[in-house]
N, C-alpha and C positions, 0 to 999 in steps of 0.2 A: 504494500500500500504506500504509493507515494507522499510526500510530506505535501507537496503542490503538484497537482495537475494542470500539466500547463495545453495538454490536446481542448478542442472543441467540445462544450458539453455535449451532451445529448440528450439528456432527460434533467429538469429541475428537479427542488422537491421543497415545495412551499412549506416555509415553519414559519410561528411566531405570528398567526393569524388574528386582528382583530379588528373591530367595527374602521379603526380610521389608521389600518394599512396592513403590510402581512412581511414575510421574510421569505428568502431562496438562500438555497445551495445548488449551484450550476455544478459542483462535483461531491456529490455527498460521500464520498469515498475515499475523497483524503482527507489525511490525518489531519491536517490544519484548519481544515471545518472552513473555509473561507464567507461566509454569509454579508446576502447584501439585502438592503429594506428601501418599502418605500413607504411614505406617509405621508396622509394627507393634510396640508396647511391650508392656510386661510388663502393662500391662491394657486392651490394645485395642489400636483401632487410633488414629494420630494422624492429624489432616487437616492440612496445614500452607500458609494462603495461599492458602487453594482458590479458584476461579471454575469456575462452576457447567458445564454441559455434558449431554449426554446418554448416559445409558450409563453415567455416573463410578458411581453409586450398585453398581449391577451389580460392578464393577469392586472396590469397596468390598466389596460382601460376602465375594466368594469371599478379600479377606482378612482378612475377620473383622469384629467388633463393634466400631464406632466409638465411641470413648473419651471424645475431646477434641477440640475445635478449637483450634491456635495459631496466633498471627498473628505474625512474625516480624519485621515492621517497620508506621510510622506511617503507609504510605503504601499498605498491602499489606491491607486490609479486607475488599475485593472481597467476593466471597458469602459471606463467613465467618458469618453470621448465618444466611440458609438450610440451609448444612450443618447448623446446630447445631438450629435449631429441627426439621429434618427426623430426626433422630438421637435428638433431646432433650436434647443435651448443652450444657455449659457454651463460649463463646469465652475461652479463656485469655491475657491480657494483662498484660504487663510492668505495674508501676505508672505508668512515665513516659507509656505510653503513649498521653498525652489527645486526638490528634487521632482516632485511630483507634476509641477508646473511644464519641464519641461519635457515628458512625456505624454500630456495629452494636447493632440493635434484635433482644437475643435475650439472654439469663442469661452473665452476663461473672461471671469469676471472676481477680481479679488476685493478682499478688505481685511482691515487692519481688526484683529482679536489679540489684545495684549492679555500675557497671561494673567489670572483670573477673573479675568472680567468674563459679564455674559455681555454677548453683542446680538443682534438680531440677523438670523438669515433672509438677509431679502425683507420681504413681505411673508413671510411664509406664518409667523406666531411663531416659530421654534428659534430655542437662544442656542448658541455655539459660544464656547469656552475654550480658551487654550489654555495645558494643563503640562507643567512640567513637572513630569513625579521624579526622575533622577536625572543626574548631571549628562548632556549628551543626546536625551530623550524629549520628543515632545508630542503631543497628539492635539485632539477636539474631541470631546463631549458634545454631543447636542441632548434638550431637556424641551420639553413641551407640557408647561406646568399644568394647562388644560386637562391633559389627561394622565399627565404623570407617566410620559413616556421617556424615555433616557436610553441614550445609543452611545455604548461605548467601542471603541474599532480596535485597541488592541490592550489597554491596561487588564483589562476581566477576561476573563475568558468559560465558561462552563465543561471545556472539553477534555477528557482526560491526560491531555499534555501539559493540562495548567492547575488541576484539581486534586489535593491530596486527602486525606483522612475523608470526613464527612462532608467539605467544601460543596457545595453548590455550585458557585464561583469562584474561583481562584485567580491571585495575580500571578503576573509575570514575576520569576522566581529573584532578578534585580528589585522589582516592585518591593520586594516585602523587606526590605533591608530600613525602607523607610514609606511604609504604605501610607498613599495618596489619600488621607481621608478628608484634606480642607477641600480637595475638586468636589466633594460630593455633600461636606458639611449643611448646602442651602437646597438638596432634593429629598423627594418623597416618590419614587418612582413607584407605578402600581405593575409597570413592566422593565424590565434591563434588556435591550437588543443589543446584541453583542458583532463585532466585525468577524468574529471566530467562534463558531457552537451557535446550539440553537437558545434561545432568549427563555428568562425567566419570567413566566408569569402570573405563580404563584407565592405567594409572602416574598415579591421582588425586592423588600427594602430591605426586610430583615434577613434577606443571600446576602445583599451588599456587604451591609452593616459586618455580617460574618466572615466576608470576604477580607474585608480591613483590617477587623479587631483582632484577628485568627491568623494574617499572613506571616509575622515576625516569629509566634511560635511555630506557625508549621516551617520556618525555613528551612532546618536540616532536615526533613524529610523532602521537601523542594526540591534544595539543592542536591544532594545523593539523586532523587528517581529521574527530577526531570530537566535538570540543568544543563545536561548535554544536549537531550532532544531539541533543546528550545531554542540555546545558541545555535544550532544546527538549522535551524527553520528562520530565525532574525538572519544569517547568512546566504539561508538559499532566497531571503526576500528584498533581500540587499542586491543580489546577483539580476534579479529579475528585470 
């Protein structure tokens, strides 16, 4: 089982479904669970982190008119140009963020997210956060107080490459050295979408909460099971 599938999908498989959006995996069979969403805001729909699939567009309509594309981290590119050019919309990008910038070939529209602020995407009602949990690292959060939706693309993860003992959620095994909890200090999520694994959305707060409180003592179990795997997939996502 590879860590990234980098061939064509061929079959989705829709997770994280609810009233105002749903989730994919264009390759549910590798190890790195790659998952993309889309959600609907106050003027469309958002695509958030997409990789492409068959059927997604489908899926896309019946909830509506796509708005935006956002890309949520530097590493997290993927098809986000094909959505946009197929839609005609804009890929929305943080200012910092230059790796990603200069691999999608399609109408980029940036702005300025200093870290911890929330900033607004667009029009859309949904805030984006930039979030520097360690030295080197940096992502976005998006939160939709409305319903208490919250997408994180690589700190959390639910998949067993990042989940030790009883975890729900688990960080990134750097993450817990000094776990991110002021990123999440001002939410109440009723769901966690995750950029890897499929979303939490049952007691979504209290995975968090346990994700955080829980990462420093699970380290050495972390580091021992899954600390190779990990550097090995931040490597092969780096190559990409």
């Amino acid at each position: 089982m590879p860590m990234y599938e980098r061939s064509a999908s061929t079959e989705i498989e829709v997770i994280d479904r609810w009233d105002g959006g749903f989730g994919w995996l264009a390759h549910p069979e590798e190890r790195a669970t790659r998952a993309s969403h889309a959600i609907r805001g106050e003027d469309g729909v958002w695509v958030f982190d997409p990789l492409d699939g068959p059927a997604v567009d489908d899926h896309l309509a019946e909830l509506g008119e796509v708005a935006g594309v956002a890309v949520l981290s530097n590493f997290h590119g993927r098809d986000a140009a094909a959505f946009a050019d197929r839609h005609g919309v804009s890929v929305h990008l943080a200012s910092w963020m230059d790796r990603v910038a200069e691999q999608v070939d399609a109408p980029v529209e940036r702005y300025d997210a200093p870290t911890g602020e929330w900033v607004p995407l667009a029009d859309s009602g949904i805030s984006v956060r930039t979030v520097d949990p360690t030295t080197g690292w940096r992502e976005m959060v998006a939160y939709r107080a409305a319903d208490g939706t919250l997408r994180v693309p690589d700190m959390v993860s639910s998949t067993s490459e990042m989940t030790v003992a009883d975890e729900r959620l688990g960080c990134y095994f750097a993450h817990r050295f000094a776990p991110p909890k002021d990123a999440f200090a001002d939410v109440d999520p009723e769901r966690v979408l995750l950029g890897h694994g499929r979303g939490i959305s049952e007691n979504a707060a209290e995975a968090l909460d346990a994700a955080l409180d829980d990462a420093r003592r699970n380290l050495p179990r972390a580091v021992v099971s899954q600390a190779p795997t990990q550097i090995r997939g931040v490597v092969a996502a780096m190559l990409d």
